[in-house]
N, C-alpha and C positions, 0 to 999 in steps of 0.2 A: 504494500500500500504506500504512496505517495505520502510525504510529509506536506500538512497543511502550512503554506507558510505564512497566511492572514486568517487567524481563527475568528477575529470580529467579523468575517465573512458567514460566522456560522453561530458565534454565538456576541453576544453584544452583551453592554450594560448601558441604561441610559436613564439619568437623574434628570427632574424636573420639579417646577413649582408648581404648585395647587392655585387653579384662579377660580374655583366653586361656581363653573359654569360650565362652559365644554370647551374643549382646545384638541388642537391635534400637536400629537409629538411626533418628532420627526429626530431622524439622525441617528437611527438603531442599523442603517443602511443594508437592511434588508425587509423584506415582509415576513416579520416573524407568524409561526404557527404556532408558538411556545410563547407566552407572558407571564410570565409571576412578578407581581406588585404588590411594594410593602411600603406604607409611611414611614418615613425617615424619623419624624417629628413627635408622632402620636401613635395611640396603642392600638389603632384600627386593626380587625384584623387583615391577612393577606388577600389577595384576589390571583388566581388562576385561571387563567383563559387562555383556549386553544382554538386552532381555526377547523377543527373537527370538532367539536362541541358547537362552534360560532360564536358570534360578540353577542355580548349582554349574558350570555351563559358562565358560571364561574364557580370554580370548589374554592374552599379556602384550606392551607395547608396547616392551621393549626388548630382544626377544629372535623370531628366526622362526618359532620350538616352533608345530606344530600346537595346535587346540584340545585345550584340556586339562581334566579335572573335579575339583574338590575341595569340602571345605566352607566356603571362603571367602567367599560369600556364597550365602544357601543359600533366600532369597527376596525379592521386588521386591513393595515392601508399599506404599499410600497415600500415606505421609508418609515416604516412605525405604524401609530393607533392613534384611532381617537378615539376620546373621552369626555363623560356625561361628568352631570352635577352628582355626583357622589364620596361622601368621604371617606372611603377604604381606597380613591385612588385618585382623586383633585379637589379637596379641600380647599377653600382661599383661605386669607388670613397669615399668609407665609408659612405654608403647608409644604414640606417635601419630601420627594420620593421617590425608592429607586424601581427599576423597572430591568429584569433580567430577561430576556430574549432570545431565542433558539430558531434558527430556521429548519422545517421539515423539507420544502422547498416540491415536491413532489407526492399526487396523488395516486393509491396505488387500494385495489382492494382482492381479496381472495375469496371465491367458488369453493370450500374446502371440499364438496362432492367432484366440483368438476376439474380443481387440480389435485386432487387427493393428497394436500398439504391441507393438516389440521382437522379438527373435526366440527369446528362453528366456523362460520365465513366471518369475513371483517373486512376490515378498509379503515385506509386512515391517511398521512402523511407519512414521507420516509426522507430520510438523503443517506444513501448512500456512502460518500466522501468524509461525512461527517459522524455515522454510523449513528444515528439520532429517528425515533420514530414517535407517532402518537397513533395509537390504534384504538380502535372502539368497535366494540363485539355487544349480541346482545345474548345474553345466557341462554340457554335453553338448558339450565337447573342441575346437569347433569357433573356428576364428582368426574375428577379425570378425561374434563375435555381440554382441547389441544387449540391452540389459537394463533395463526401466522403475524409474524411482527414487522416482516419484510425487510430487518437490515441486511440479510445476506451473508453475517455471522451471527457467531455465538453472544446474546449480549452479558453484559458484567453489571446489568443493572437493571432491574423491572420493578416500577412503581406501578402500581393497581389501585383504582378506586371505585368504588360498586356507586353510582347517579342517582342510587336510589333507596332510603334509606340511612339510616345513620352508621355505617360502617367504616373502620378505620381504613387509614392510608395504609397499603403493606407493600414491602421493599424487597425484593430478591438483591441480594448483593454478595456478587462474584466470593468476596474475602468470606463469608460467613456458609457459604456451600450449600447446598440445597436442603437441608433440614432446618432449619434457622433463617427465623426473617424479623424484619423491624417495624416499625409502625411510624410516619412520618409526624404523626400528628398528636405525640408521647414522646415523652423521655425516658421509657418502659426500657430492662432489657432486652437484648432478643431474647427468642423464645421460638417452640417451635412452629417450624413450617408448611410438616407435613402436610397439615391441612391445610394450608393457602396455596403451596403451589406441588402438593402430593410427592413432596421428598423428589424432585425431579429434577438435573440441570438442563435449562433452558437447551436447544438444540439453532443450528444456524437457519433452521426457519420458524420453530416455533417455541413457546413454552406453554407447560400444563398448569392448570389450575385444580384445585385438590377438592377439600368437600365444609372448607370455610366462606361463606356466605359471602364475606369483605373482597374475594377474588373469584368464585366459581358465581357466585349470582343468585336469584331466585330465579324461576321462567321468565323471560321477557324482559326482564334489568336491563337498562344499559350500562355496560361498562367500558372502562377506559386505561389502558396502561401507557405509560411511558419509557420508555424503550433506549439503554443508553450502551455504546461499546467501548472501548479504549481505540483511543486514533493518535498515534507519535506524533508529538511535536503539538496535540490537538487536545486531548482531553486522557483524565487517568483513573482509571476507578480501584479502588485497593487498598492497604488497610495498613498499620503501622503501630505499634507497641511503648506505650509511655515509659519515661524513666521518672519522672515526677522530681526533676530538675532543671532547675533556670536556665543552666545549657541543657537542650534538651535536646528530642528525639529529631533526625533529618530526614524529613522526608523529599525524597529522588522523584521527579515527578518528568523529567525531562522536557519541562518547558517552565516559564516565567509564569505564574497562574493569575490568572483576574476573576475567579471566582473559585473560593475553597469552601463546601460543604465536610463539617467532618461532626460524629457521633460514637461516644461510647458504647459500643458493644455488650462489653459484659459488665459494664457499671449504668446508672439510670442517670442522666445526663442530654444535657439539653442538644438540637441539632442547629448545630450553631455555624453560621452562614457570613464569612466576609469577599467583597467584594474590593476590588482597584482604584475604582470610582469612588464607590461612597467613603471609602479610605484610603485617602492618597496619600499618606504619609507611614509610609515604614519604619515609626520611630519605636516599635513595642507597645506602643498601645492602641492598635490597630483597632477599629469599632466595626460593628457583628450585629449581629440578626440571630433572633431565635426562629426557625423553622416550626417551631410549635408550640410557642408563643406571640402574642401579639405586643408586646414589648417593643415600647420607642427601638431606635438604635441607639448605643452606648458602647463605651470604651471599655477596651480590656487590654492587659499587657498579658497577650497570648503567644504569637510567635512573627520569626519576619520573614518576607518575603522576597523570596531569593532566583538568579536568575534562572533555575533550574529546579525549582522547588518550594519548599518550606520547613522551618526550621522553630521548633519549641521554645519559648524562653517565661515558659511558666511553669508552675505546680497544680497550677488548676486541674483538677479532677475530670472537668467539662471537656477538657482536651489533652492533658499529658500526666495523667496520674500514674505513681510508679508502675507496673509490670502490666496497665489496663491495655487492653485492645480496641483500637479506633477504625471504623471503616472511613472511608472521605470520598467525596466527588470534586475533581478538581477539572478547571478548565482553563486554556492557555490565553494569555496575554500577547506573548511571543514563542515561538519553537525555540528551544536550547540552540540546535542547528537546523539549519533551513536546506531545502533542496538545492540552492546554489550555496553552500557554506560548510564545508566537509573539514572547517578546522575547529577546534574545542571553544571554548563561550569559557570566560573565568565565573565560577560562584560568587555572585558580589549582590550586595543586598539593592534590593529597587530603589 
């Protein structure tokens, strides 16, 4: 696979202010199919919208709520979104907020009788290049059905959430192996998975879903996963081991990251989310996002950010407790090395 040498080509971050009316944003420079929107300023909670669900449709990620509709973002434009008078995502008042973005870029759906890939049909967005999909299936109730994702690999990361119902977020992640899953919308340990996705790893067309409601459905649910792979130089899913010292644990990520999701595994710990943008200063007290809390943004001296990775310089529990296990989701800023650059990049802090 080609190294990606412009990753804002695929995944973007983009901060704005609240004018608690409508406005389009622009400058995410692409048409995302992926939005997650979190107040910088206030405890609102998150909004989620995808361009397979449509605008005005939205989960929130720190809460079970079925889907829900409002005018928080009311369409998926070229170069960004626009947005209603709603304050989970344009507030006035000096209201701000960041806006995380993913391109699917392509629509793609599956016949599972008539390609005899899976055994519920689906459809959704995909890219390929970026190994990124959002898919949407509607259950037909049944333990041990099989559902095409169309990245074309194996993914290292499948987020699921049932449309209907108060069902939690559940996470397949590569580092934690097919018995063990998480819950995006808890600071719960893992636990098992069996029954979310029936002890099974995912396959390079599809994954199963087991005989837990949160991922296999009732009849007729819609459901929704999100679909992520590791791509060099692009994005890294994987996991990493505390020392619960201020020099702390290095994580090798082989790019410069502009967005780090990371969560304790086998400790109960928040899923805590910094980004480039909303912190641009690498001084150790880098400021963060609870994925499952609706918690302003706030400072922490957690770790820094380095040209190939990221590096611990706390004791926090939340992130580098001594011998604790972390999964993370990270995504590139810059590639370490690029397709025309075959000489080393020094580790040097951003």
């Amino acid at each position: 696979m080609a190294i990606i040498d412009k990753p804002s080509d695929y995944f973007n971050t983009v901060n704005y202010a609240g004018n608690g009316g409508s406005q389009t944003i622009t400058g995410v420079g692409f048409g995302p199919d992926f939005t997650w929107i979190k107040q910088i300023t206030g405890t609102t909670n998150s909004q989620l919208q995808n361009s397979v669900n449509g605008a005005y449709f939205f989960f929130n990620s720190n809460t079970n709520a079925a889907v829900a509709a409002n005018d928080g973002l009311t369409a998926f434009n070229n170069d960004g979104f626009t947005l209603g008078n709603v304050s989970s995502t344009n507030a006035g008042g000096g209201s701000k907020y960041a806006s995380w973005n993913w391109l699917g870029g392509s629509s793609f759906s599956n016949d599972a009788s008539g390609t005899g890939i899976g055994s519920v049909d689906s459809a959704g967005v995909v890219n390929t290049e970026s190994r990124f999909s959002v898919v949407k299936w509607t259950s037909d109730g049944n333990t041990n059905g099989t559902i095409a994702h169309g990245l074309g690999v194996t993914p290292s990361v499948v987020l699921v959430k049932n449309s209907i119902g108060t069902e939690d977020w559940i996470m397949y992640h590569i580092s934690l192996g097919n018995s063990d899953i998480l819950k995006l919308n808890t600071a719960a340990v893992q636990n098992s998975g069996t029954g979310s996705f029936a002890g099974t790893t995912p396959t390079s067309t599809v994954f199963k879903v087991g005989s837990d409601a949160s991922t296999r459905g009732n009849n007729g649910n819609g459901m929704y996963a999100f679909c992520f792979a590791s791509v060099p130089g692009y994005s890294k899913f994987s996991a990493y081991t505390g020392n619960g010292n201020v020099n702390g644990t290095f994580i090798n990520t082989g790019f410069k990251p502009a967005f780090i999701m990371t969560k304790g595994s086998g400790n109960a710990s928040s899923w805590c989310m910094t980004d480039v943008v909303s912190s641009p200063f690498n001084d150790g007290s880098l400021e963060f996002f609870k994925a499952n809390e609706a918690d302003a943004q706030s400072s922490k001296s957690n770790y820094d950010i380095l040209s190939n990775g990221f590096k611990m310089r706390t004791t926090d529990a939340d992130y580098n407790g001594n011998g604790n296990e972390y999964i993370y989701l990270a995504f590139a800023e810059n590639p370490f090395v690029t397709s025309t650059d075959n000489n080393s990049i020094p580790t040097t802090a951003r």
